[in-house]
C-alpha positions as a printed NumPy array, in Angstrom:
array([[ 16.436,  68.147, -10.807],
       [ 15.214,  69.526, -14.12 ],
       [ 18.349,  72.5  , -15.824],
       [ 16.182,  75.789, -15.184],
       [ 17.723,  78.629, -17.251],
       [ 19.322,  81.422, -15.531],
       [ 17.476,  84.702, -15.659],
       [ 18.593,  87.342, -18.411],
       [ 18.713,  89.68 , -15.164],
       [ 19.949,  88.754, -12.205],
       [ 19.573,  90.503,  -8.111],
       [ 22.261,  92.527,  -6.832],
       [ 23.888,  91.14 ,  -3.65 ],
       [ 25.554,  94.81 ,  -2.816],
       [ 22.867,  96.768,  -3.439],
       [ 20.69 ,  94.955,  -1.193],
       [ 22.65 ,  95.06 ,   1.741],
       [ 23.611,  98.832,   1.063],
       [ 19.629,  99.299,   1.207],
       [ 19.535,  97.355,   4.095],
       [ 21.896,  99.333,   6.05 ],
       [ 20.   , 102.656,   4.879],
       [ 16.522, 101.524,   5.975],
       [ 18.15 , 100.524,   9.459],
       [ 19.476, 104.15 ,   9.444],
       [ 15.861, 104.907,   8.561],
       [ 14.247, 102.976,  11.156],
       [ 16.411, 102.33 ,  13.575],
       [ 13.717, 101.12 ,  16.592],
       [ 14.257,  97.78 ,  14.215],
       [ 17.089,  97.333,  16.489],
       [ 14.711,  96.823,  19.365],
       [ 13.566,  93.74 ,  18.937],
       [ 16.832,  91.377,  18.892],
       [ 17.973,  93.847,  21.817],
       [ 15.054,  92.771,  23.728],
       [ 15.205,  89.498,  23.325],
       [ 18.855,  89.41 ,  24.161],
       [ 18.139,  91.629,  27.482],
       [ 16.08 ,  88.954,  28.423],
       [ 17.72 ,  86.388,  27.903],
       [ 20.646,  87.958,  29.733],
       [ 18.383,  89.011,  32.856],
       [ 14.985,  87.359,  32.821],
       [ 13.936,  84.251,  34.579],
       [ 15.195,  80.588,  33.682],
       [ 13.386,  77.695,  33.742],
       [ 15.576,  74.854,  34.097],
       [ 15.067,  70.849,  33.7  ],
       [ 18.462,  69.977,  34.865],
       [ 17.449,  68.03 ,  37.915],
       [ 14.589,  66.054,  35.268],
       [ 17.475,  65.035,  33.139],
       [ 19.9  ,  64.124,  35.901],
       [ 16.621,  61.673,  37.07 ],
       [ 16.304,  60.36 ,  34.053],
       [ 20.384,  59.609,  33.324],
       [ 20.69 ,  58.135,  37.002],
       [ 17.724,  55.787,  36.391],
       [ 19.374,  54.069,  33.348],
       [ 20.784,  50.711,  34.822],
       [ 22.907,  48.845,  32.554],
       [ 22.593,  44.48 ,  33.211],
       [ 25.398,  42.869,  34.917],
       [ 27.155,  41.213,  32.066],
       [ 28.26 ,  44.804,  31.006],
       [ 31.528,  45.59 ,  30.666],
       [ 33.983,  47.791,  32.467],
       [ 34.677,  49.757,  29.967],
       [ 31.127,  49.767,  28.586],
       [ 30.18 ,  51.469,  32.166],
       [ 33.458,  54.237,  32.111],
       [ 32.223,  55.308,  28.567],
       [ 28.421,  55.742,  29.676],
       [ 30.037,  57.927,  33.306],
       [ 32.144,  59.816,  30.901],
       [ 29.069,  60.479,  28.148],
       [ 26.421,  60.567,  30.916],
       [ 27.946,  63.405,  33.17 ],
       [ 28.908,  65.241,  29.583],
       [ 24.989,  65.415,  29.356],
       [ 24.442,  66.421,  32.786],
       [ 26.816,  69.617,  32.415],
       [ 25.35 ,  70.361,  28.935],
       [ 22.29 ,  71.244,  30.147],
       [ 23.148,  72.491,  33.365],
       [ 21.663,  75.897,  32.796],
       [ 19.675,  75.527,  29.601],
       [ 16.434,  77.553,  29.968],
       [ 13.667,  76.353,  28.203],
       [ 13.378,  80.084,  27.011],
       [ 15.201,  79.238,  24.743],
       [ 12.953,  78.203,  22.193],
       [ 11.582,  81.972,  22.405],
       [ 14.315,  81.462,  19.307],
       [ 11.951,  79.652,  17.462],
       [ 12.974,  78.453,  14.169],
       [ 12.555,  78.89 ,  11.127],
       [ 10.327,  81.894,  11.813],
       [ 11.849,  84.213,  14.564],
       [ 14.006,  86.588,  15.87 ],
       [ 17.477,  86.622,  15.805],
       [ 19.384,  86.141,  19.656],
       [ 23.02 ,  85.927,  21.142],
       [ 22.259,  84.683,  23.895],
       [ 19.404,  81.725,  23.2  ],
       [ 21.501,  79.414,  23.461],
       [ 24.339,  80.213,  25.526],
       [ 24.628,  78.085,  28.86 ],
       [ 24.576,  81.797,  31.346],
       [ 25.994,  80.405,  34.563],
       [ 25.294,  83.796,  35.667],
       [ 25.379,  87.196,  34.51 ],
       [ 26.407,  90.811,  35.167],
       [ 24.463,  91.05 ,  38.236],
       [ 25.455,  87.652,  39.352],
       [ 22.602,  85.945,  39.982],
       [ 19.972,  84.526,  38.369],
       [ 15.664,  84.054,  39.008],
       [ 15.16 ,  80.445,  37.707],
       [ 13.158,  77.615,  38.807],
       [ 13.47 ,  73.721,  38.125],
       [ 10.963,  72.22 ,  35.805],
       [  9.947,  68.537,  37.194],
       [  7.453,  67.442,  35.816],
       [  7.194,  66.406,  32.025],
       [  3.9  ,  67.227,  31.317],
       [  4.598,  71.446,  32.33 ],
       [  7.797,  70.645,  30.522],
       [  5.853,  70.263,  27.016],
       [  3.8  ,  72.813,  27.975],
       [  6.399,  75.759,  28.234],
       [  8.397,  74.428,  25.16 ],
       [  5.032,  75.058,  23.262],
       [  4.293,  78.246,  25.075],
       [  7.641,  79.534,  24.277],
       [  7.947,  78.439,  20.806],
       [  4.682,  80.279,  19.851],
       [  5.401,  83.42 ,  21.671],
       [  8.531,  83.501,  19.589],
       [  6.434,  83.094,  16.511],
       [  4.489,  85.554,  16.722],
       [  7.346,  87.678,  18.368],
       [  9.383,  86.591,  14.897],
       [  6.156,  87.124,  12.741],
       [  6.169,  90.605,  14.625],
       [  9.567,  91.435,  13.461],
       [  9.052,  90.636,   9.691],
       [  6.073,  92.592,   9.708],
       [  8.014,  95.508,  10.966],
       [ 10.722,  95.127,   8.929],
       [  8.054,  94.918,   5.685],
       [  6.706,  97.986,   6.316],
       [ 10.297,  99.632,   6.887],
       [ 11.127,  98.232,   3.443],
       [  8.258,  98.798,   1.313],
       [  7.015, 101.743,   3.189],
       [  3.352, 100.613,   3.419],
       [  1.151,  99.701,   6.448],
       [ -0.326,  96.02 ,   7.102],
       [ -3.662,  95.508,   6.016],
       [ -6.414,  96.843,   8.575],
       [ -8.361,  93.481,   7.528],
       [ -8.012,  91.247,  10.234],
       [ -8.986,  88.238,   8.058],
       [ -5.919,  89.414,   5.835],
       [ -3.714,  89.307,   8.739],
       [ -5.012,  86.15 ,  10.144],
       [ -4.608,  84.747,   6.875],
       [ -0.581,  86.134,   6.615],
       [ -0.679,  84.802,   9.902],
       [ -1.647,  80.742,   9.134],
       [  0.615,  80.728,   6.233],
       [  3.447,  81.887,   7.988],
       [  2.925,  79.046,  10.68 ],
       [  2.812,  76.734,   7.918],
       [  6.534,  77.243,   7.279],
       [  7.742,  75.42 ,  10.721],
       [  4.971,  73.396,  10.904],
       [  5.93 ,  71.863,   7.543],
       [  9.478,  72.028,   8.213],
       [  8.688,  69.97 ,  11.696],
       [  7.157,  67.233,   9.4  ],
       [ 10.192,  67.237,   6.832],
       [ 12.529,  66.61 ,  10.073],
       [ 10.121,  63.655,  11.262],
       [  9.272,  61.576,   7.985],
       [ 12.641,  62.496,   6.062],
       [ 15.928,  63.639,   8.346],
       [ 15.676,  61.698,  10.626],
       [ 14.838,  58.562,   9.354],
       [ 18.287,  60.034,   7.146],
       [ 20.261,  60.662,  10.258],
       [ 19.433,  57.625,  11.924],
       [ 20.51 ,  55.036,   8.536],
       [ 23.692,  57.065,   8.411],
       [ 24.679,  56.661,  11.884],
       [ 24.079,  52.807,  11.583],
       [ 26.251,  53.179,   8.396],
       [ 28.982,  55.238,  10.291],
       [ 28.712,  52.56 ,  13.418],
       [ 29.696,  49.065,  10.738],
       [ 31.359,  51.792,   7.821],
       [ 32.85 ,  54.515,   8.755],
       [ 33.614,  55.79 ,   5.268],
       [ 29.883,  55.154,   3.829],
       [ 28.841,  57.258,   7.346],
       [ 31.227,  60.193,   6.046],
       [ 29.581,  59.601,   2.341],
       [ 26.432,  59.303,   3.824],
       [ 26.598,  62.942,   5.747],
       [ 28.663,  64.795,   3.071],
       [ 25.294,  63.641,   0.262],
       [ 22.854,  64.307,   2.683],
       [ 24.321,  67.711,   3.51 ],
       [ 24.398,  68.417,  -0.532],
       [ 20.833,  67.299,  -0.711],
       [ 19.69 ,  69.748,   2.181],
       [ 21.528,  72.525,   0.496],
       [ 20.034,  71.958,  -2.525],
       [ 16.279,  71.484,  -1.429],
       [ 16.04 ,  74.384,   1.135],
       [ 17.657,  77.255,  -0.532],
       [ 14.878,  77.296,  -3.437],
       [ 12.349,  77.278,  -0.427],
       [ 13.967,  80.084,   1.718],
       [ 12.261,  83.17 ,   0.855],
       [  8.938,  81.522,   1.455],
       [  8.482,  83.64 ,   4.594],
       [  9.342,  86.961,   2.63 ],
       [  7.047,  86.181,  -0.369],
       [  4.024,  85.579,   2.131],
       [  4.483,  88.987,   4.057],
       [  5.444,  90.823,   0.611],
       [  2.813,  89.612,  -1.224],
       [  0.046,  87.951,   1.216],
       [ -0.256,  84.877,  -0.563],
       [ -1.028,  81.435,   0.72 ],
       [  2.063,  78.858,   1.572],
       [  1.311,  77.048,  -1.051],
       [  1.745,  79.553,  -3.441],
       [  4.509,  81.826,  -2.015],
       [  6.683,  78.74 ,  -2.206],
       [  6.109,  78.097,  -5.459],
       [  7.231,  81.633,  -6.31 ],
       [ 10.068,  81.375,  -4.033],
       [ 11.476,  78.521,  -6.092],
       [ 10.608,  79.978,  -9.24 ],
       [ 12.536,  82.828,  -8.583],
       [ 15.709,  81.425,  -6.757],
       [ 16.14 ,  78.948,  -9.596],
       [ 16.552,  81.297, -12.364],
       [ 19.017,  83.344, -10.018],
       [ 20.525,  80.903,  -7.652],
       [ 24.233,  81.642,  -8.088],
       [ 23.653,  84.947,  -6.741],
       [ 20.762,  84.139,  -4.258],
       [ 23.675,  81.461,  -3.107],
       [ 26.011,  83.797,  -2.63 ],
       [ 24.024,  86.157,  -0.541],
       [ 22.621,  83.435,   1.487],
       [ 26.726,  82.41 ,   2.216],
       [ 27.743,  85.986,   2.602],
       [ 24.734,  86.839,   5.419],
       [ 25.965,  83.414,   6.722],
       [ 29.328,  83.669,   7.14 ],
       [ 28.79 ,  87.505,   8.522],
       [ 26.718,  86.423,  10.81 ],
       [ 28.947,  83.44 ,  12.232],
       [ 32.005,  85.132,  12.304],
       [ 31.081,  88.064,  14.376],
       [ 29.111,  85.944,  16.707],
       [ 32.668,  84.509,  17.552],
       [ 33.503,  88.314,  18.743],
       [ 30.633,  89.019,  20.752],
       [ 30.526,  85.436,  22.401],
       [ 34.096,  86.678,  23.985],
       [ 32.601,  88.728,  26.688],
       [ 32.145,  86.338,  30.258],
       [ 28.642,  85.42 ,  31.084],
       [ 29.226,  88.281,  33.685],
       [ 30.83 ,  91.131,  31.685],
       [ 28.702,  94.126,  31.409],
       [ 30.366,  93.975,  27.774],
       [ 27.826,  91.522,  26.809],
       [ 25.984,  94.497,  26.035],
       [ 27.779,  95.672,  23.753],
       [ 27.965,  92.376,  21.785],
       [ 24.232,  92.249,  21.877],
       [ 24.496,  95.742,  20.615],
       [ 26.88 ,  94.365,  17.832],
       [ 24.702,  91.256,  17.042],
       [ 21.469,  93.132,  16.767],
       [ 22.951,  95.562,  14.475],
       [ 24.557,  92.739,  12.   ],
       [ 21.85 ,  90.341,  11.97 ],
       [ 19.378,  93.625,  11.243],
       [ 20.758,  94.891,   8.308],
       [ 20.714,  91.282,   7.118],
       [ 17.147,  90.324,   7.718],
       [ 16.246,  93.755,   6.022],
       [ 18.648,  93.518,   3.066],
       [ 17.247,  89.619,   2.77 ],
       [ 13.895,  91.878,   1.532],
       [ 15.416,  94.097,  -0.821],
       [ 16.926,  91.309,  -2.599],
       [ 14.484,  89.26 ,  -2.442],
       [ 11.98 ,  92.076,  -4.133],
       [ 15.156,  92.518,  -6.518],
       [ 15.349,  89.038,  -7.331],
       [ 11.538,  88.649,  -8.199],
       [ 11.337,  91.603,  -9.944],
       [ 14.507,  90.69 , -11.97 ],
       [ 13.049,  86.781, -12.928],
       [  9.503,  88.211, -13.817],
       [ 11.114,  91.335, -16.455],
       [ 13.38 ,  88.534, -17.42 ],
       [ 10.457,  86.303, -18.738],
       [  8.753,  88.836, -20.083],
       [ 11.604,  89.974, -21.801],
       [ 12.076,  86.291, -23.445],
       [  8.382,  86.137, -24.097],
       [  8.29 ,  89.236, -26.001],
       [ 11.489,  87.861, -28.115],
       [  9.577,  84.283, -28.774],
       [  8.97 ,  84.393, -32.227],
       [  5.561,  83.204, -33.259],
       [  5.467,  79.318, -35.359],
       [  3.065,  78.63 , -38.612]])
C-alpha cells in the first residue's frame, strides 16, 4: 500500500457524536426504526428450520471402520448444532448486512418471550428455505436503505430527490455494496478461511499466524471502503465512484476515522453486554431495546457528521496544498 499523506486538517471524533446526539434530540422518531425491528423480533412470528437441520445431521452415517472416539466427538459436535439453532428464525436476516438496521434481538436464540409463547412455524423444505432468506434479506435492505435515508435528511436537513430515476439510481448503488461484499466473501475469504484452517489442522502456530495476518489485512482493506454507503446517499453518486471518494478521504485521515470507527465499536459492544442481561422473558427487554436503539442511533447519525467533516476537511486540505504549490520554470 502506497504512504498517502495525512490531511493538513483532520475530522473531529467529539464533535460528531455531540451532533449526533443533538439531531437525535432533533428528530427523535429516528428511534423508531431499531425499536421496531426489535419489537418484532421480540413478538412477531418465527420461522424455524430446526427439524431440516436435525434431518440433515441424523442422515450423516459415518462407515464402520470409524472409531469410537471419532463417533463421541461427532454426538458431542452434532447435538451442539442441533441446540444452536434450536430457535433461530430465519427473520433474522431482516438484519441484513452491510446495509441495514441495527437489532438486539436478530440474533438472539428467544426460547420465548414476555408473553411466553411464541407464533412460529417449521420450514421443511429447502427450496421455501432460500426463498425467505432472500425475502428477508431484501426487506431489510430496503428497511436499512430506509433508515439512512431518514437519517440523511435529519442530518443535512434536505428532502430526497422527487426524481424517481434519482432514487432508483441511490437505490442500485446502494445494493451494490452487499452484493460486492457477497463476492469478496466467495472468491477471497473463504478460499482464506478454508487454507488457514488446513494450516491450523497440520500447524497450529502458522493457523494462529495465518488468522492474526488475515485479520490485519481485513482491517486494513475495509475501513478505507466503509463510508461507501454514506457518500452514495450524501452525494448520489454511483458505487463506483462513492468508493473511490470514500478511500480518498479515509486515507488522508485514517488515524482519526480509526478511532471513531473503534470508539462506535467498542460503545456499541459493551452496552450490548447490559441489555443482553434481561431473560428472554423479562418485560425489561424493553428497556434494553430502548437502550440499544438509542446508542446505536446517535452512532449511525454521528457516522454522517463525521463523515461530511472528514470530506470536507481532505478536500480544503488539498486545496490548501494546491494553492501553496509553487509553480516550476
Amino acid at each position: 500500500m502506497r504512504f498517502v499523506l495525512q490531511a493538513r486538517k483532520q475530522p473531529r471524533i467529539f464533535n460528531a457524536i455531540k451532533a449526533g446526539y443533538e439531531t437525535l434530540s432533533r428528530h427523535i422518531y429516528l428511534l423508531l426504526f431499531p425499536i421496531l425491528m426489535d419489537v418484532f423480533f421480540l413478538f412477531g412470528k418465527r420461522f424455524l428450520i430446526s427439524n431440516q437441520i436435525e434431518k440433515v445431521v441424523d442422515s450423516i452415517v459415518f462407515p464402520p471402520s470409524a472409531t469410537s472416539d471419532m463417533l463421541n466427538s461427532w454426538r458431542e459436535l452434532s447435538r451442539s448444532i442441533i441446540d444452536s439453532v434450536q430457535h433461530f428464525s430465519l427473520t433474522s436476516f431482516l438484519r441484513a448486512y452491510p446495509i441495514g438496521t441495527p437489532s438486539l434481538l436478530a440474533h438472539r436464540s428467544l426460547s420465548e418471550n414476555p408473553i411466553n409463547a411464541f407464533s412460529s412455524v417449521q420450514i421443511t423444505s429447502p427450496l421455501l428455505i432460500i426463498l425467505l432468506v432472500i425475502t428477508f434479506s431484501i426487506i431489510g435492505f430496503l428497511y436499512g436503505a430506509l433508515f439512512l435515508f431518514v437519517i440523511k435528511k435529519a442530518v443535512t436537513g434536505k428532502e430526497q430527490s422527487d426524481s424517481g430515476k434519482s432514487l432508483w439510481k441511490e437505490l442500485a448503488s446502494l445494493f451494490m455494496v452487499p452484493i460486492v461484499s457477497l463476492i469478496a466473501f466467495f472468491i477471497i475469504l473463504l478460499p482464506a478461511l478454508l487454507i488457514i484452517s488446513i494450516l491450523n489442522a497440520f500447524l497450529p502456530l502458522f493457523g494462529s499466524l495465518g488468522y492474526f495476518f488475515l485479520t490485519l489485512v481485513l482491517i486494513s482493506s475495509v475501513i478505507p471502503m466503509i463510508f461507501t454507503p454514506h457518500h452514495i446517499i450524501l452525494f448520489g453518486d454511483s458505487f463506483r465512484k462513492s468508493l473511490r471518494e470514500s478511500i480518498s478521504t479515509v486515507r488522508p485521515t485514517n488515524a482519526r476515522t480509526s478511532l471513531f470507527i473503534m470508539l462506535g465499536y467498542f460503545a456499541t459492544l459493551l452496552t450490548n453486554y447490559l441489555w443482553q442481561i434481561p431473560k428472554d422473558n423479562s418485560w425489561m427487554l424493553i428497556v434494553s431495546i430502548l437502550g440499544h436503539s438509542l446508542v446505536t442511533t446517535i452512532i449511525f447519525i454521528a457516522s454522517f457528521h463525521f463523515y461530511i467533516d472528514a470530506h470536507s476537511s481532505v478536500l480544503e486540505s488539498q486545496k490548501f496544498e494546491a494553492s501553496n504549490v509553487e509553480p516550476t520554470n
